[in-house]
C-alpha positions as CSV (number, residue, x, y, z in Angstrom):
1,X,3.9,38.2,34.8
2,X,3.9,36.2,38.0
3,X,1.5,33.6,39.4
4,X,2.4,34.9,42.9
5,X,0.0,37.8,42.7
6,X,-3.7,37.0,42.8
7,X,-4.5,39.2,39.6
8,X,-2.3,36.6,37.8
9,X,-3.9,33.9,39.3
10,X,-7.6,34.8,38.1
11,X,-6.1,35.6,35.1
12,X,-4.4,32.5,34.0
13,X,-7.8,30.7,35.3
14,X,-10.1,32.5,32.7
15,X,-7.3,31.4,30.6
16,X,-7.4,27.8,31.9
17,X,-11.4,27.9,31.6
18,X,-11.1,29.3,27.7
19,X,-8.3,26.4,26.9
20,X,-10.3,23.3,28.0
21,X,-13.6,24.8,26.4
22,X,-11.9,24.6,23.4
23,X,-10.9,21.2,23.2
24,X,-14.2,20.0,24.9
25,X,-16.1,21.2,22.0
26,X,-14.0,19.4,19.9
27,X,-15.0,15.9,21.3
28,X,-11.6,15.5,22.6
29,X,-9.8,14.2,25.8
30,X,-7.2,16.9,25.7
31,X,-4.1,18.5,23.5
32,X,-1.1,17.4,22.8
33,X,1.5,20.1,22.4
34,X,4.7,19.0,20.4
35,X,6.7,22.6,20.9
36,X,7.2,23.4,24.4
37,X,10.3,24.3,26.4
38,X,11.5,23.0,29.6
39,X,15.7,23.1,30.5
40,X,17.9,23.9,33.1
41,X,17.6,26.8,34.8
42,X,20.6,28.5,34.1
43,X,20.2,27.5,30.3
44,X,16.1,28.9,30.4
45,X,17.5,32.4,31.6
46,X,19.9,32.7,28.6
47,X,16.7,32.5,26.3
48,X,15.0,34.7,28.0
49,X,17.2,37.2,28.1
50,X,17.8,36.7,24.7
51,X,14.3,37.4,24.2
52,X,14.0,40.0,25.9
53,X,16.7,41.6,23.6
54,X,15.5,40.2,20.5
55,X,13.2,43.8,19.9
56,X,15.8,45.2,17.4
57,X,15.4,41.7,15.6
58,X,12.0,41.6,15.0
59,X,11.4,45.3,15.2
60,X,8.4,43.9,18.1
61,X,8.7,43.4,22.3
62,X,8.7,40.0,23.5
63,X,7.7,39.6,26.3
64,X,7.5,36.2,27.8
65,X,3.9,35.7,28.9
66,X,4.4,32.8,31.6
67,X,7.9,33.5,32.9
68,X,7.2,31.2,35.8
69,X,9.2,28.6,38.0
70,X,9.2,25.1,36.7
71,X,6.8,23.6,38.7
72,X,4.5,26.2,37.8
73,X,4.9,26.1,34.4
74,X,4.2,22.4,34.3
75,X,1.1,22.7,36.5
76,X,-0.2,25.7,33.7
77,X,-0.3,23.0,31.2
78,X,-2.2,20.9,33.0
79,X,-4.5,23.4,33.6
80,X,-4.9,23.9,30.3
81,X,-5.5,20.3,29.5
82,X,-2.2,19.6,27.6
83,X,-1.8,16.1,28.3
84,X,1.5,15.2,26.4
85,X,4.4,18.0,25.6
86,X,8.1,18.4,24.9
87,X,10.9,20.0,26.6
88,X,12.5,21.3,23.5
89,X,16.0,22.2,24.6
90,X,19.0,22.7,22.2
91,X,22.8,23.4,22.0
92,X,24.4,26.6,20.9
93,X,28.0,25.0,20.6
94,X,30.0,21.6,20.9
95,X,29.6,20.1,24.3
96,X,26.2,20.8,25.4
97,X,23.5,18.6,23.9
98,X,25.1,15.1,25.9
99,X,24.4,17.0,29.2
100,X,21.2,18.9,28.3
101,X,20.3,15.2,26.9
102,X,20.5,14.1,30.7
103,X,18.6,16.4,32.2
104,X,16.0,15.8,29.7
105,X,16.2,12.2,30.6
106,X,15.7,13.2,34.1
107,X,12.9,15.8,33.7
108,X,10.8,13.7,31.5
109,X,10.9,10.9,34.3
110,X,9.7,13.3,37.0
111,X,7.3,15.1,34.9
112,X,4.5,12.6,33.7
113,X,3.0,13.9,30.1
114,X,6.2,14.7,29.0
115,X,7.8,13.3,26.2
116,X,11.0,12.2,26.6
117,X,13.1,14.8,24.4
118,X,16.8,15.1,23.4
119,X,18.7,17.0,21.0
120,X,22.0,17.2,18.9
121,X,25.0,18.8,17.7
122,X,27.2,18.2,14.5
123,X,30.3,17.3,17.3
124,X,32.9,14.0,18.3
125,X,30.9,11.7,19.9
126,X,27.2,12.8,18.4
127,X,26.6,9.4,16.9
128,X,27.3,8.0,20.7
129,X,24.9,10.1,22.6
130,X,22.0,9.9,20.3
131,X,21.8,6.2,20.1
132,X,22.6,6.1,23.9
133,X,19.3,8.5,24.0
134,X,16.9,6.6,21.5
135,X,18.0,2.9,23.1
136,X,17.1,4.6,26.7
137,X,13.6,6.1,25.3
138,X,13.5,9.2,23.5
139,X,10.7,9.8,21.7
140,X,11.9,13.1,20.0
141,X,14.8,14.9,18.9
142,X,14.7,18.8,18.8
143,X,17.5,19.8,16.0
144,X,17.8,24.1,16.4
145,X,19.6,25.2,12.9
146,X,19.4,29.0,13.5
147,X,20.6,29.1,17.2
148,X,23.2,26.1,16.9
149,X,24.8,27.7,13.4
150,X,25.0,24.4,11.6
151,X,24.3,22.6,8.4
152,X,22.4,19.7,9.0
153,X,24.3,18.1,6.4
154,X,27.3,18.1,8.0
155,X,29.2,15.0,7.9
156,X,29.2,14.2,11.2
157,X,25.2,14.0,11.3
158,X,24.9,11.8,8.6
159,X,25.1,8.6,10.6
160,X,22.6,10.5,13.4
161,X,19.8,11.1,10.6
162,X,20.2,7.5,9.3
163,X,19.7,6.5,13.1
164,X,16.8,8.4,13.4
165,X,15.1,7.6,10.2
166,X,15.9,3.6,10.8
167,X,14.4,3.9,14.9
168,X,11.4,6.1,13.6
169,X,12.4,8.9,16.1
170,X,10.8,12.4,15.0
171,X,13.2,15.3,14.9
172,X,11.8,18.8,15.3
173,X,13.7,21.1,13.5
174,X,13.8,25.0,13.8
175,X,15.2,25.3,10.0
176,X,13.0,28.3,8.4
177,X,14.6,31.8,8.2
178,X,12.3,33.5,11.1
179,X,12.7,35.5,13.3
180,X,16.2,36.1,11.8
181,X,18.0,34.3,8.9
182,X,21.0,31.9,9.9
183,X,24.1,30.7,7.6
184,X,22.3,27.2,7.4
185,X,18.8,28.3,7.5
186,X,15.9,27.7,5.1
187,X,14.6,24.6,2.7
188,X,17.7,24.3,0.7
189,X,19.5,22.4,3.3
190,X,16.8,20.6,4.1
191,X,15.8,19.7,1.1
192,X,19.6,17.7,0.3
193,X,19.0,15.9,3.8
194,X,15.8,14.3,3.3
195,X,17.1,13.7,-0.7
196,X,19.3,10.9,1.5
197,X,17.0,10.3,4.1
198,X,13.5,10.4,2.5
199,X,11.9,8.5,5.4
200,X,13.2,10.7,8.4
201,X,10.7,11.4,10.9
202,X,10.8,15.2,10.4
203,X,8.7,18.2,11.8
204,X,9.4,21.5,10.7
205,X,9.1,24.0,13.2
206,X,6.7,27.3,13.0
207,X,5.5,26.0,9.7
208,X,9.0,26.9,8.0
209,X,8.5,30.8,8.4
210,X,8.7,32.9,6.9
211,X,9.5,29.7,3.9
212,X,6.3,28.7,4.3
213,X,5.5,27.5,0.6
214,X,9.0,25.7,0.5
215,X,8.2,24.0,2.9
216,X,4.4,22.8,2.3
217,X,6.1,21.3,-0.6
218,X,8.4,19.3,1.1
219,X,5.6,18.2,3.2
220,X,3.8,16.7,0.0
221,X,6.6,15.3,-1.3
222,X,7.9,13.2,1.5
223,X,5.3,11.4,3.4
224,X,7.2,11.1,6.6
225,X,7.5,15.5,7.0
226,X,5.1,17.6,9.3
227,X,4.8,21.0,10.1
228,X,4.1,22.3,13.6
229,X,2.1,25.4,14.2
230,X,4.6,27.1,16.7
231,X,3.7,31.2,16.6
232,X,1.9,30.7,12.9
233,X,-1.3,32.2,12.6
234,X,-1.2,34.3,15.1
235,X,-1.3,38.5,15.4
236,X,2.3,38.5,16.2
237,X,3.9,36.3,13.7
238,X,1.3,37.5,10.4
239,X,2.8,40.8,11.6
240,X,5.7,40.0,10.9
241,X,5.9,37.3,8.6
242,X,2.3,36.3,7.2
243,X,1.4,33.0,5.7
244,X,0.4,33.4,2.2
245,X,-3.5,33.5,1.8
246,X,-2.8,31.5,-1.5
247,X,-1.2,28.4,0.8
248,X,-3.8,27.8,2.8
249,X,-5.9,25.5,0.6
250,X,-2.1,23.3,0.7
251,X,-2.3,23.3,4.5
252,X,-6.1,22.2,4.8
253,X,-5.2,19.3,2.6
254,X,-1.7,18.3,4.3
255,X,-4.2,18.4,7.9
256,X,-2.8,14.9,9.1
257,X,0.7,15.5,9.2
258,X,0.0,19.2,11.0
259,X,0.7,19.2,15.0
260,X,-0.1,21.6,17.0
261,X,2.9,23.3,18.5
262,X,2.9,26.6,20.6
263,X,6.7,28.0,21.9
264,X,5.3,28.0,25.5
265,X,6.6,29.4,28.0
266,X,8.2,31.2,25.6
267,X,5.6,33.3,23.8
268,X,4.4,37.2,24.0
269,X,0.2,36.2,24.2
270,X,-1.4,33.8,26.0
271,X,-1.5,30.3,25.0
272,X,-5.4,30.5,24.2
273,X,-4.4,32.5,21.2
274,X,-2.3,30.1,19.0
275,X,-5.6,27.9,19.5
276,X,-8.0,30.5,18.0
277,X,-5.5,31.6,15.7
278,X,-5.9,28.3,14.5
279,X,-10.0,28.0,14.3
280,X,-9.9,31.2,12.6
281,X,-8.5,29.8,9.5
282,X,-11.7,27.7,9.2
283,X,-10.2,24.8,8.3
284,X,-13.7,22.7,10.4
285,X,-13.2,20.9,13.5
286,X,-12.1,17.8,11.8
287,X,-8.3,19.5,11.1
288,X,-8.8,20.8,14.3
289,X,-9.5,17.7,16.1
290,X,-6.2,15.9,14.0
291,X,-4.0,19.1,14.4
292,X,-4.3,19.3,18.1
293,X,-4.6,15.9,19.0
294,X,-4.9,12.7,16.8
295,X,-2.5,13.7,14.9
296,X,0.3,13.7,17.1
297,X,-1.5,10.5,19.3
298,X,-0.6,8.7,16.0
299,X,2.5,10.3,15.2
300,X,4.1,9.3,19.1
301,X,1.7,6.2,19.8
302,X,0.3,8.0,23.0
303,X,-2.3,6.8,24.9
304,X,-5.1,8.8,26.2
């Protein structure tokens, strides 16, 4: 899809319209949006293309619905209102995160609204670069499990989480087994960190899917775990990997540490969707109002 064309144009305007209605019914000033991606160019066309392979995976298309240049991807979120997201970025292998860390840096400092992110790898040096990028402002780590093949209780992390815990930096962490299982994935793994580091800052990506129940009960034994919404809910993912209708009462009642997370630019439906998926669990505009906003306000000491 391309902005270029004026059909796109109208369309992501109806979009825009649909967005801030939603939130301006709520009562509130905006969203905030703790799952979106920004990287480098070169590093953004390897997950698409990974994407636009991943078919065989899922046994669904995914087709990325705002493959757009930078610029215009930022200004989209705007449109829509978002007034504070991530550029969730992540290595694959040793030697990567330090680098993707600066351009991060860099990007978050031309790009006001967005949080300053960073990320990790279990590598020589780790302990180094993550305190270099908490002491020069980040505000949250993105820790991939699936992609970046690792335990996250690999020795070399151990100082890292500790770190983390200590500065009150959240980590998001794509740790469930969805869309495809990893070596390291699951709550298992999870479940032995946060055994040592019970007060970790940590936000579980896409709920945990497809874990989700594992997960939920993580969240209500450690009072420092979230869950963000990423691709939950919605027709694609409850085709694939449904919540459990027998969870849900859990999830109403864990509503102040739930953030509202989405995947853009990197999602096959528009963005307005991930927002009704979530009003159509009639949960009441209270969990709506902390899910898509005061939560993470709280959570990141934003102001409005």
């Amino acid at each position: 899809m391309s902005a270029g064309s004026s059909g796109a144009t109208a369309l992501y305007g109806s979009e825009a319209q649909a967005v801030r209605a939603f939130w301006e019914r709520l009562g509130l000033p905006g969203l905030v949006d703790v799952h979106t991606h920004f990287m480098p160019e070169r590093v953004l066309d390897k997950v698409w293309a990974y994407f636009d392979a991943v078919g065989p995976l899922t046994g669904m298309e995914w087709p990325i619905t705002y493959r757009e240049e930078e610029d215009r991807r930022v200004g989209l979120l705007r449109e829509f209102g978002v007034g504070h997201f991530t550029s969730m970025l992540y290595p694959h292998k040793a030697g990567m995160a330090e680098w993707l860390n600066d351009w991060a840096a860099g990007f978050a400092a031309r790009t006001p609204g967005c949080l300053h992110t960073a990320t990790l790898f279990p590598e020589e040096g780790v302990g180094r670069y993550v305190r270099r990028a908490v002491e020069s402002g980040a505000q949250v780590f993105k820790s991939h499990i699936q992609v970046g093949a690792y335990d996250p209780n690999d020795p070399l992390l151990e100082p890292v989480w500790g770190l983390l815990a200590e500065a009150g930096v959240p980590v998001v962490m794509h740790c469930g087994s969805g869309p495809a299982p990893g070596a390291f994935t699951g709550p298992g793994p999870v479940a032995r960190l946060l055994a040592r580091h019970p007060r970790l800052p940590l936000v579980v990506a896409h709920m945990g899917m497809p874990e989700y129940g594992d997960f939920l009960e993580l969240a209500e034994r450690y009072g420092e775990v979230r869950l963000d919404t990423t691709m939950a809910f919605t027709e694609f993912s409850e085709r694939i990997t449904p919540f459990p209708a027998g969870e849900r009462g859990r999830l109403a009642d864990l509503g102040e540490r739930v953030l509202l997370g989405t995947d853009f630019p990197n999602i096959p439906y528009p963005y307005l969707h991930q927002l009704e998926a979530l009003e159509r669990l009639g949960f009441g505009d209270d969990w709506l109002r902390a899910v898509c906003y005061e939560n993470a306000v709280r959570l990141f000491s934003l102001k409005p």
